[in-house]
N, C-alpha and C positions, 0 to 999 in steps of 0.2 A: 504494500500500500504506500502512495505517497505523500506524503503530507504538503502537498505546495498549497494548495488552498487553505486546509487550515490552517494554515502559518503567516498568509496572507495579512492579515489583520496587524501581526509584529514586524516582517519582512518590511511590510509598507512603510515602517516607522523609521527606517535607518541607510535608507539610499545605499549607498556603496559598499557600507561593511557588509561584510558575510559571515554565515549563519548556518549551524549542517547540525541535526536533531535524528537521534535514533533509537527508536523503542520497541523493545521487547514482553508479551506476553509470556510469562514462565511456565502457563498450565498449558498451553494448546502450544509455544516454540513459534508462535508466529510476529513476522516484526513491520513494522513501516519505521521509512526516514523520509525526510528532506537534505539536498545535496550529499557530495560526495568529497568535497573540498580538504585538503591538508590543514591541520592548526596548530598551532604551538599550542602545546597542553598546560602550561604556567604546571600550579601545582598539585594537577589530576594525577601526574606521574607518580606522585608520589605512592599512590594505592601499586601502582605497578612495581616502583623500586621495591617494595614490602615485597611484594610477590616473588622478585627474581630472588633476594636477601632469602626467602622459606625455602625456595626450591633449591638452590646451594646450601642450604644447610642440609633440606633431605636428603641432598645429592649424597655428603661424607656422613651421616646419621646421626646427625646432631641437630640440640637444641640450639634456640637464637643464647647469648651471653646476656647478662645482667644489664650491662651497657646497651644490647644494641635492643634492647626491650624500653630501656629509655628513650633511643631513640628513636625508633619506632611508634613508640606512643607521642612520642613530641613533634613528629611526622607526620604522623595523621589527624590525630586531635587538636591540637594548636599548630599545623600547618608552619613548625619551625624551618627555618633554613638552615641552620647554622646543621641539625640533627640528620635535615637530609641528603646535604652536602659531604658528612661524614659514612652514609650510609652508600651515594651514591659512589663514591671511590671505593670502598667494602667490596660493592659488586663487581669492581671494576668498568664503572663508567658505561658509556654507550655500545660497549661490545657487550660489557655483562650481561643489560639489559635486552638488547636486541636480542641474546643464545636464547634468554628466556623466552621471549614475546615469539618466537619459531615454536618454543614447545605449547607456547599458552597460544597460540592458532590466531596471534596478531599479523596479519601480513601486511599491514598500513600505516603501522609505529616505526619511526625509524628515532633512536638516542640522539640529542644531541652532542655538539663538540665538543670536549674536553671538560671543563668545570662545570657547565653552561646547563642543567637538566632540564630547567623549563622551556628549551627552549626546543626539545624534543617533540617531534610533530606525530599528530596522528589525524585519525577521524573518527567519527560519531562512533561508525557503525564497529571500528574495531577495540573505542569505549564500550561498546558493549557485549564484545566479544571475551575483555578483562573481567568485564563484573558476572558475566557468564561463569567463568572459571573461579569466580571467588564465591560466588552465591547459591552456583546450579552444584551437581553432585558428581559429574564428571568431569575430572580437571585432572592434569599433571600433580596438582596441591593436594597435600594430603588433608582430610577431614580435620585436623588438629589446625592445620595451617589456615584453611579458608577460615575455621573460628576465627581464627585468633584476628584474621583481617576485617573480618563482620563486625568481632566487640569492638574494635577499633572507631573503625565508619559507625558505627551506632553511638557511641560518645566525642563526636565533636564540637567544638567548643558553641557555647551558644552562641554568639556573634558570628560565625562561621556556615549556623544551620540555616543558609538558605537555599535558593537554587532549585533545584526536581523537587524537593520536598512540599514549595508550593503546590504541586501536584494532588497529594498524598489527601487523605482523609486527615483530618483534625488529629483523631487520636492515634493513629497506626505510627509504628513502627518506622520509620526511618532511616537509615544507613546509606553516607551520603561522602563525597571530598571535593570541593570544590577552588578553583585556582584564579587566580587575577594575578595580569603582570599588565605593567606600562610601559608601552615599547621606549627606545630612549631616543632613536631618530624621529619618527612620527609624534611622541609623547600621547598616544593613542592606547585603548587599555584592550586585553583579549581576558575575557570572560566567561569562565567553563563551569560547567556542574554534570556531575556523574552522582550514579547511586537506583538502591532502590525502593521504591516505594510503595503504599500498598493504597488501592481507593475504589471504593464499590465490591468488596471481596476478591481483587482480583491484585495479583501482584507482577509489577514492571521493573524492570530495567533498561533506565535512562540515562540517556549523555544527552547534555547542549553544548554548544560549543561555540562560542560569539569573538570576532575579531573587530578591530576598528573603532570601539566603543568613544565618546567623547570623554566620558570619566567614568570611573566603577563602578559609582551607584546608577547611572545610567543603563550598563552591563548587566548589573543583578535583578532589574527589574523587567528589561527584555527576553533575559535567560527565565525568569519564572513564569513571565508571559507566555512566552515560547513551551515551556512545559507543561503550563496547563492546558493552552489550545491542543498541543499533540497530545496529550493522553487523553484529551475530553474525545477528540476526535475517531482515535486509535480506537477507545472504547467503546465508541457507536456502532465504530464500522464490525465487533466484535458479535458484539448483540445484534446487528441488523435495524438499532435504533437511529441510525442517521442516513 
């Protein structure tokens, strides 16, 4: 399914930036997106660095270190740099990540250069090819590892909890990572939210993904935008109600 029409409404709002939304139903496996575009992921990646960091550990049979459960948690939840920066050279950088994103069935992630990790590009659909592997039941990650990435994504920081969750029902459940960077030549902002969420009994996994923005909070409000029209829609076309 594609969502240009229903995305019409936020699309309309933002002239030249672009915009690529991919959602998945987990009970039936059936998905719609809008665009197919590359983006700098800011700091979506970080749910992925987690990932490559668990499957290197199950790779030699070991647990994560005391340390990198710090950092980890300060990676995810409060969206630190300083913790992901140390975690991202752990893995060894853009190759690391890239061996993993080959077994986790990413073909549209490529790492960024050197220090650089937000600046690692992907797309929607292979956001949600990630949270597939972290949320669904067959993945390369072992069942210890997807928890551990779930509790993560389910306590971040409140100031942090926005993005797809607008989507969500009031009271469900939420498990979500969300990035913003401000380019430094354009000084333009790119504005991501990944996660899943549940609404109408029915549970999703979503990526938006916004480039060009004029400032963040500008970003945050078209990424929620952008999520609730695509799930509202997603979910018609499910039921037959639209």
């Amino acid at each position: 399914m594609s969502l240009e029409t229903a995305l019409a409404p936020v699309t309309d709002l933002f002239g030249d930036n672009e915009m690529s939304v991919a959602v998945q139903d987990t009970a039936s496996g059936k998905w719609a997106a809008f665009g197919d575009d590359s983006f700098d992921t800011a700091s979506i990646v970080k749910v992925d660095i987690l990932a490559t960091l668990l499957l290197q550990a199950q790779d030699v049979g070991r647990t994560l270190t005391a340390q990198e459960r710090v950092y980890a948690a300060k990676m995810i939840e409060n969206s630190d740099n300083d913790s992901t920066s140390a975690l991202w050279t752990e893995i060894g950088s853009a190759e690391g990540l890239d061996a993993a994103n080959r077994r986790l069935g990413l073909t549209e992630t490529q790492g960024g250069d050197g220090t650089v990790w937000g600046v690692t590009q992907t797309t929607a659909q292979d956001q949600v090819r990630l949270l597939q592997n972290v949320f669904g039941d067959t993945s390369p990650l072992s069942s210890a590892s997807r928890a551990y990435i779930r509790d993560l994504m389910s306590h971040v920081a409140v100031d942090q909890a926005w993005g797809v969750s607008a989507a969500a029902d009031g009271d469900s459940p939420t498990a979500l990572k969300n990035g913003w960077l401000q380019r430094s030549r354009t000084r333009t902002w790119d504005v991501n939210s990944i996660g899943r969420i549940e609404k109408d009994g029915r549970v999703y996994l979503l990526a938006v993904l916004l480039n060009g923005c004029s400032t963040e909070e500008v970003g945050i409000k078209l990424v929620e935008q952008a999520a609730v029209h695509a799930v509202t829609a997603f979910a018609d076309s499910l039921t037959g109600s639209g």
